[in-house]
Rosetta silent file (secondary structure, phi, psi, omega in degrees, C-alpha in Angstrom):
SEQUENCE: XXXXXXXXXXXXXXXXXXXXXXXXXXXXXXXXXXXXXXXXXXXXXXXXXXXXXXXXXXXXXXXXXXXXXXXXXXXXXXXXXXXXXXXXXXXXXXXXXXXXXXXXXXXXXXXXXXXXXXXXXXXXXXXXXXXXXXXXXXXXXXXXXXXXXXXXXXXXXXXXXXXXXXXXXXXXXXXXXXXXXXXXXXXXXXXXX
SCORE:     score description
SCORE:     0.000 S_00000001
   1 L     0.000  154.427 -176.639    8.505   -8.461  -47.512 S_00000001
   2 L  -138.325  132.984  163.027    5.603  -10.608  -47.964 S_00000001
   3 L  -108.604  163.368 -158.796    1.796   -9.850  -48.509 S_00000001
   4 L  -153.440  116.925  156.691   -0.346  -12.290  -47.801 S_00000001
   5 L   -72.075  159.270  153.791   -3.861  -13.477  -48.426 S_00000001
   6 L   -65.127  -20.381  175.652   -5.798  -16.269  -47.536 S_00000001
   7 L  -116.246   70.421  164.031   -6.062  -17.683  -50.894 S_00000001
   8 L  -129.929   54.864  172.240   -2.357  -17.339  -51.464 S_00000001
   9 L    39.923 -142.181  165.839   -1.746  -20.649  -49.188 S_00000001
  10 E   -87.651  141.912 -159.322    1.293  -20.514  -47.243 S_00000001
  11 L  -122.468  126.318  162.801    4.280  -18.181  -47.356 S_00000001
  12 L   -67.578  151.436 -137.603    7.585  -18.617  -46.467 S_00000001
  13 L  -133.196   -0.044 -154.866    8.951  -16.921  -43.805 S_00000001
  14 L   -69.473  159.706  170.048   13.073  -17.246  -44.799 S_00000001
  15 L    58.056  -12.644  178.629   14.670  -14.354  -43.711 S_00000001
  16 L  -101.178  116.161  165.934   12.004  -13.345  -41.364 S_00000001
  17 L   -82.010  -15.635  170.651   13.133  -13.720  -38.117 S_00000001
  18 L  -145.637  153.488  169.514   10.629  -12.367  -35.501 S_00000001
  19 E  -146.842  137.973  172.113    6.998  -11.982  -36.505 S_00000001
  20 E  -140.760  145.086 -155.505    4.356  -10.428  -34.486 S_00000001
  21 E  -111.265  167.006  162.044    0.517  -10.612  -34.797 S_00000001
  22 L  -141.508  171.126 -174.978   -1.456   -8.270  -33.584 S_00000001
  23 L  -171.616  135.296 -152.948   -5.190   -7.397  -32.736 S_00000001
  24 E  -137.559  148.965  168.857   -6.569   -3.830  -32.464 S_00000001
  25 E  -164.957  163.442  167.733  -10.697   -3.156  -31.973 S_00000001
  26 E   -95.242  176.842  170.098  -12.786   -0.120  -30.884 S_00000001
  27 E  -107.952  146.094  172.954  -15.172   -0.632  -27.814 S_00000001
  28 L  -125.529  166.057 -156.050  -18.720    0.352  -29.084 S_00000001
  29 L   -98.422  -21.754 -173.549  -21.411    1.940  -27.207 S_00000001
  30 L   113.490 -147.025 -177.930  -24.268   -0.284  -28.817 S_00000001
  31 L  -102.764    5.413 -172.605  -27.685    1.567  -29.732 S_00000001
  32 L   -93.029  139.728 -172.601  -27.098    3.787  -26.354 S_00000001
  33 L  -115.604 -177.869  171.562  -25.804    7.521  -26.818 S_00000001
  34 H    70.261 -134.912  175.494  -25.606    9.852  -24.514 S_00000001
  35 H   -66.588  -47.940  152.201  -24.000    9.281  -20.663 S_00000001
  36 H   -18.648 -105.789 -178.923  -25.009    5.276  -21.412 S_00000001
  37 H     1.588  -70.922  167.454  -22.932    5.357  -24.758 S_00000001
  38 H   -37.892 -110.050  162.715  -20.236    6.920  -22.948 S_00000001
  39 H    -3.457  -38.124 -164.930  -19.991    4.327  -19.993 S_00000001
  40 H   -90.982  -42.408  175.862  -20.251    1.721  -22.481 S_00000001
  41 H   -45.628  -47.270 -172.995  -17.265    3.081  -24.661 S_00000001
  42 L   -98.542    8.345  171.206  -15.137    3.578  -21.736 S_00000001
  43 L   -88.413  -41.763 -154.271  -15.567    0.168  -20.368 S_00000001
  44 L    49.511 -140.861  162.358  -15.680   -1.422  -23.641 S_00000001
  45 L  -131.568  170.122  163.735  -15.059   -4.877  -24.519 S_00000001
  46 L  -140.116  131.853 -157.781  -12.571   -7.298  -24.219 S_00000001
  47 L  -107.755  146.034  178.470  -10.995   -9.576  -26.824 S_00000001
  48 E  -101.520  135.095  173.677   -8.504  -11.596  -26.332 S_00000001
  49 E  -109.855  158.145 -174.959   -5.262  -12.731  -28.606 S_00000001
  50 E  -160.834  120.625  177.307   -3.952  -16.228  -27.673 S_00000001
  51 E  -100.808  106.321 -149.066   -0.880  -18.223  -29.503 S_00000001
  52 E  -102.272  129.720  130.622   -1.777  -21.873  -29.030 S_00000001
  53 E   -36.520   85.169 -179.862    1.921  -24.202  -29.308 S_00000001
  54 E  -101.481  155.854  138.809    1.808  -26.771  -31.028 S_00000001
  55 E  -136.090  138.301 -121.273    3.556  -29.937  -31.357 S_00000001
  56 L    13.243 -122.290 -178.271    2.242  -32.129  -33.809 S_00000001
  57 L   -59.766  -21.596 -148.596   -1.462  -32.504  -33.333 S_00000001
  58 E   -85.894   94.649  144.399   -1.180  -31.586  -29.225 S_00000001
  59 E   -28.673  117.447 -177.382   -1.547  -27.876  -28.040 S_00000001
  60 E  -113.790    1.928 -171.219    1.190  -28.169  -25.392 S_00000001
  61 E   176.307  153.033  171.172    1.142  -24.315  -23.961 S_00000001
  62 E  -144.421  150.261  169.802   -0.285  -20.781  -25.028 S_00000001
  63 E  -109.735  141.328  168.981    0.617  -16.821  -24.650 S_00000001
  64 L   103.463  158.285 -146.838   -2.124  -15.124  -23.405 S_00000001
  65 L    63.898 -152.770  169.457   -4.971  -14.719  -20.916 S_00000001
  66 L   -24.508   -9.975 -174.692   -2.855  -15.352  -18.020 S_00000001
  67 L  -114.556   74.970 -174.067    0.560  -16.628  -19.881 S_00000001
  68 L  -117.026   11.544  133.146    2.874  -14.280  -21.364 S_00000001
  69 L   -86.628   39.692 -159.899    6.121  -16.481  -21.385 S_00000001
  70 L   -68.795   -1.874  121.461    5.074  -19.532  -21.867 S_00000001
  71 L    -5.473  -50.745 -137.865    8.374  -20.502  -22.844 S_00000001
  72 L    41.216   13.413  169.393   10.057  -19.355  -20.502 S_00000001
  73 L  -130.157    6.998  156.312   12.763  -18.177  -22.601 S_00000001
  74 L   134.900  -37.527 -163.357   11.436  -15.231  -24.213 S_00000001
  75 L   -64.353  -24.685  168.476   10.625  -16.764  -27.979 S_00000001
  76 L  -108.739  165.111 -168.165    6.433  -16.232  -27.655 S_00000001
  77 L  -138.771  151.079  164.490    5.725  -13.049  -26.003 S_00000001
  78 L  -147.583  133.648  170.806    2.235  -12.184  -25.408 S_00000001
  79 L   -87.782   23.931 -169.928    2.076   -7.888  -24.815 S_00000001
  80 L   101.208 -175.079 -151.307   -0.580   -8.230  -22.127 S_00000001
  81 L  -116.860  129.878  176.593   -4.353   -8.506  -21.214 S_00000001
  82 L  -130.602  121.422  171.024   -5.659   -4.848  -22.875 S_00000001
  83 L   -90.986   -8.579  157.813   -9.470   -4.782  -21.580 S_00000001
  84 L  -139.399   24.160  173.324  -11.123   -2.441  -23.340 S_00000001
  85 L    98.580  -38.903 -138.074  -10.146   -1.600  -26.963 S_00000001
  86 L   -85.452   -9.889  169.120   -9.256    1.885  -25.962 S_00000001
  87 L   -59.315  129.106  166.367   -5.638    1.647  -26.446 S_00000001
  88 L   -41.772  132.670  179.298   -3.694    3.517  -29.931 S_00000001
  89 L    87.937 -105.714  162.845   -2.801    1.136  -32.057 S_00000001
  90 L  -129.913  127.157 -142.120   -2.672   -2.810  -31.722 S_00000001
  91 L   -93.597  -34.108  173.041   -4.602   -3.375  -28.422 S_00000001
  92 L  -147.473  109.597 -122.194   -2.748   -6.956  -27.517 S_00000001
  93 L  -142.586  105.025 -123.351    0.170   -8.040  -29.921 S_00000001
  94 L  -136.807  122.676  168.046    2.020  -11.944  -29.625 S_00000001
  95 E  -105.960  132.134  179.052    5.726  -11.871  -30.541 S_00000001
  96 L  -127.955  152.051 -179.510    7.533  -14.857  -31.685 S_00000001
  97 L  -106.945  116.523  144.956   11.617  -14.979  -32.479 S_00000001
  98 H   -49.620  -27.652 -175.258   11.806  -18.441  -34.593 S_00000001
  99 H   -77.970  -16.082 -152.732   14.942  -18.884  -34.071 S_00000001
 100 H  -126.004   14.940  171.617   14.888  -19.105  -30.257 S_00000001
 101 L   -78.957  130.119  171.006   11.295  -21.676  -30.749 S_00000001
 102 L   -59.325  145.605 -157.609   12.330  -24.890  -29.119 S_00000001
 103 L   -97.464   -2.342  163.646   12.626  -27.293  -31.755 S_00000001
 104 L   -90.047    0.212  146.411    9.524  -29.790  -30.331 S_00000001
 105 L   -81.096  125.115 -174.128    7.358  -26.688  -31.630 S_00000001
 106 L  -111.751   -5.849 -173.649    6.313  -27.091  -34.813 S_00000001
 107 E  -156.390  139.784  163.757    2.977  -24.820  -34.971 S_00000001
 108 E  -131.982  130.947  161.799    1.899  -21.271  -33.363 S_00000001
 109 E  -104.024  138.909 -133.563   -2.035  -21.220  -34.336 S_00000001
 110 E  -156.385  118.330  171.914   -2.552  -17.326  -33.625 S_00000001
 111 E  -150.087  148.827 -168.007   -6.140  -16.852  -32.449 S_00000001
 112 E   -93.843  100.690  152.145   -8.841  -13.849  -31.415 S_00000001
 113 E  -119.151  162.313  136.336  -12.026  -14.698  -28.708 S_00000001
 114 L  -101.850  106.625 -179.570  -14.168  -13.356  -26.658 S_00000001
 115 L   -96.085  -57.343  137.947  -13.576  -15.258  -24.186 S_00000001
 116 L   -27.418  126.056  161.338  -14.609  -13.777  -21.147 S_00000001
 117 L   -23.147  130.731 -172.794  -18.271  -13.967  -20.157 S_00000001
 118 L    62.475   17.924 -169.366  -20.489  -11.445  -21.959 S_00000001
 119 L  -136.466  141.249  179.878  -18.169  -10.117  -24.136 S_00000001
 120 L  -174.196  135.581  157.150  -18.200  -10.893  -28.187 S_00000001
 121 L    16.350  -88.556 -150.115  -17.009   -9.648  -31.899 S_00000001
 122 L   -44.478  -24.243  168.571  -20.350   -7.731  -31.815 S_00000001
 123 L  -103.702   35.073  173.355  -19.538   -4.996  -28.712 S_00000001
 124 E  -149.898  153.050  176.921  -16.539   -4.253  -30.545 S_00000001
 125 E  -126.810  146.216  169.332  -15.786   -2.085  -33.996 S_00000001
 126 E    75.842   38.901 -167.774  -12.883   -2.008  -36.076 S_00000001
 127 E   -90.086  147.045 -143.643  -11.729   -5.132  -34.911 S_00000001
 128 E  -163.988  151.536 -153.866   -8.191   -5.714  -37.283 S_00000001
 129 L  -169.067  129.530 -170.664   -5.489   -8.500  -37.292 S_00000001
 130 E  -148.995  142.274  169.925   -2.000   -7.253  -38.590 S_00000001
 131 E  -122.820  123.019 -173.389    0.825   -9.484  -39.155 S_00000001
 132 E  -119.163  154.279  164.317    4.236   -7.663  -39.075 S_00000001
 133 E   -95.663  168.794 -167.994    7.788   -8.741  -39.697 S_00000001
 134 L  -173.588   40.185  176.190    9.751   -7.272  -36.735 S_00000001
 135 H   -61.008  139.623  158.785   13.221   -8.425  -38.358 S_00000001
 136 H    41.526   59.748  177.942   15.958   -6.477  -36.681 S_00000001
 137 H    86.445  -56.786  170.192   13.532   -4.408  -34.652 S_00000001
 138 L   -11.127  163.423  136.437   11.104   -3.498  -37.886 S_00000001
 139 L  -145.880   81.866 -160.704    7.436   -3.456  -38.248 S_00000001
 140 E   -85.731   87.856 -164.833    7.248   -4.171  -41.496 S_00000001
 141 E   -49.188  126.216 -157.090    3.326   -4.787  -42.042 S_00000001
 142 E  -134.220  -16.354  159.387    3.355   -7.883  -44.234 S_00000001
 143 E  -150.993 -168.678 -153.448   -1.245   -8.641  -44.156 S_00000001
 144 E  -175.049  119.292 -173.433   -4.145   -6.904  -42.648 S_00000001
 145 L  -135.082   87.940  158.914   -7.185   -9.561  -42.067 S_00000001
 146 L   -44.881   84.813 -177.655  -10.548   -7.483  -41.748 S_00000001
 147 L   -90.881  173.223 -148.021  -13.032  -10.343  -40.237 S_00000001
 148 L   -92.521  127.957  159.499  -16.897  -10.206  -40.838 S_00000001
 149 L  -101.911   26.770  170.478  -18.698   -8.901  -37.509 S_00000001
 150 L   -65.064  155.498 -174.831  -22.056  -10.435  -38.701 S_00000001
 151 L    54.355  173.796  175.921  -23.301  -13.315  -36.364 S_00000001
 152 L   -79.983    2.330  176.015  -22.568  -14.662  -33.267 S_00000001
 153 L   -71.476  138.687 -179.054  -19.438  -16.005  -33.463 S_00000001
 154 L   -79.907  -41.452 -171.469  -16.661  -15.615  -30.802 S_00000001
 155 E  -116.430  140.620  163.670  -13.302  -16.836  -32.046 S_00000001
 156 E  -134.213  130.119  108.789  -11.628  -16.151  -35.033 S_00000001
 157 E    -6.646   84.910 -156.319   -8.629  -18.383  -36.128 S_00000001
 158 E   -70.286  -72.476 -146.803   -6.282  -15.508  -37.087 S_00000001
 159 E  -155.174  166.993  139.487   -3.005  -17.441  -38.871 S_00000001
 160 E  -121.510  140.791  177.596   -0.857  -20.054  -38.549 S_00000001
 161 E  -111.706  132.103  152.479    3.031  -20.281  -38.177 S_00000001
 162 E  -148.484  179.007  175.447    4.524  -23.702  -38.632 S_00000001
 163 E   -82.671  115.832 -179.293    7.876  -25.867  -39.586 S_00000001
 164 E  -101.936   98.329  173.129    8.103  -26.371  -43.058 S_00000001
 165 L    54.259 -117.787 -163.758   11.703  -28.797  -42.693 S_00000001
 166 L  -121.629   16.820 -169.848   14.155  -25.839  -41.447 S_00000001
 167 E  -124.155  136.752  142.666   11.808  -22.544  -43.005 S_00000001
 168 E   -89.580  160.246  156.850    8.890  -21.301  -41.087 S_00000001
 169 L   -83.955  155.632  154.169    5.671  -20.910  -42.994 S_00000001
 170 L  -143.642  143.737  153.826    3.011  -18.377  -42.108 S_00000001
 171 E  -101.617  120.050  172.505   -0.499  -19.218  -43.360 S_00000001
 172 L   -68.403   86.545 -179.719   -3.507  -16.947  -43.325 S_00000001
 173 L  -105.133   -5.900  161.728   -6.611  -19.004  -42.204 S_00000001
 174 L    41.793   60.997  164.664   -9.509  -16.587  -41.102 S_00000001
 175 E  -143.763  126.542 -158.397  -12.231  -18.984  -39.808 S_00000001
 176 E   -80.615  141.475  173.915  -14.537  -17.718  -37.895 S_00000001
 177 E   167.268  171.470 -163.005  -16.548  -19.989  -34.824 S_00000001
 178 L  -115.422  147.732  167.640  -18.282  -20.316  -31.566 S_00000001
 179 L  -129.778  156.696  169.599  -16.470  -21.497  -28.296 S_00000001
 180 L   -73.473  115.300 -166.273  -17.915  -21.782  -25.335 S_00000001
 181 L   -53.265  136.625  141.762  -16.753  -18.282  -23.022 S_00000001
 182 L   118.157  -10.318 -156.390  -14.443  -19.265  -19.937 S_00000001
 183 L  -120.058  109.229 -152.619  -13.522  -22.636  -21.217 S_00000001
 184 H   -61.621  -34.043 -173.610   -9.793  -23.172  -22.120 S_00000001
 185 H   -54.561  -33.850 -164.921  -10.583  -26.619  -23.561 S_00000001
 186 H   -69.131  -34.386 -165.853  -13.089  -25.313  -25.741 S_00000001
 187 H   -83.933  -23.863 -174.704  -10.639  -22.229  -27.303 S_00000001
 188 H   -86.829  -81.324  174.826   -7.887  -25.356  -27.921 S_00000001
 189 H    -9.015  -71.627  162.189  -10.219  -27.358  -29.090 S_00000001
 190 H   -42.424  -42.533  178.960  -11.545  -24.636  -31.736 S_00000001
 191 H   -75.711  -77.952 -163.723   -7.670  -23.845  -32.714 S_00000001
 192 H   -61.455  -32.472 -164.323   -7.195  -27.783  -34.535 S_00000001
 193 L   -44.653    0.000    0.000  -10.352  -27.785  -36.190 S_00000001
């Protein structure tokens, strides 16, 4: 097992064979209580996880929104579109098997928005990032990344997985930024800074 900070750099990954991110939030009602509150609670909001591909500099494909083989062979995962928070547990969760990564990917950048119109960090509580090992089945919890809701920012930069030679890496980076809602270029864009 590995825990892992942001100021611990990058961690090897040997022996870890599947890894899966996750992203969990509450829906919040706002300042309104009562039947308002409610209604707002049970709509909630919805945040999105998205696993941008890379190879070398180039996003070439992402799980999530709309994509959750983009592989087509199984190795990213994405566990579906969850729209309002209210789901137990980790609300949309991106699985990757390394071994079964095509070998022109070299990076999974692991990322959070509100993407969708209206919707942002700010209508949501408890929002959490969990990185698990999921070796042989497992879910061996290996960080826990708390981000700031303060400000207006949309996207958070979860992690990165990449090819170190023949070892993945996993890097924590936890940076925080505004994209433009609706606009795919914009959320790729945002993942290389």
């Amino acid at each position: 097992m590995i825990t892992l900070k942001k100021e611990d750099g990058a961690a090897d990954l040997a022996g870890i064979t599947k890894l899966s991110v996750g992203v969990s939030w509450d829906p919040s009602a706002g300042a309104s209580g009562g039947i308002l509150g409610i209604a707002k609670r049970k709509k909630g909001v919805d945040l999105d996880l998205i696993a941008i591909l890379m190879q070398g500099s180039e996003p070439v494909r992402f799980a999530g929104l709309d994509s959750l083989d983009p592989l087509g062979n199984g190795s990213v995962l994405h566990s579906g579109d969850e729209q309002t928070g209210a789901a137990a547990g980790d609300d949309e969760t991106v699985h990757v098997t390394f071994n079964d990564v095509p070998s022109a990917i070299d990076g999974i950048i692991f990322v959070a928005a509100a993407f969708k119109k209206g919707t942002s960090f700010e209508k949501a509580n408890n929002v959490s990032f969990k990185i698990y090992d999921a070796t042989g089945g497992g879910t061996q919890q290996v960080a826990d990344i708390w981000p700031s809701l303060l400000g207006g920012d949309n996207a958070n930069a979860i992690a990165r997985a990449f090819r170190n030679g023949n070892v993945w890496q996993l890097e924590v980076l936890d940076r925080k930024g505004k994209i433009k809602q609706g606009d795919k270029q914009a959320l790729l864009r945002f993942a290389l800074q």
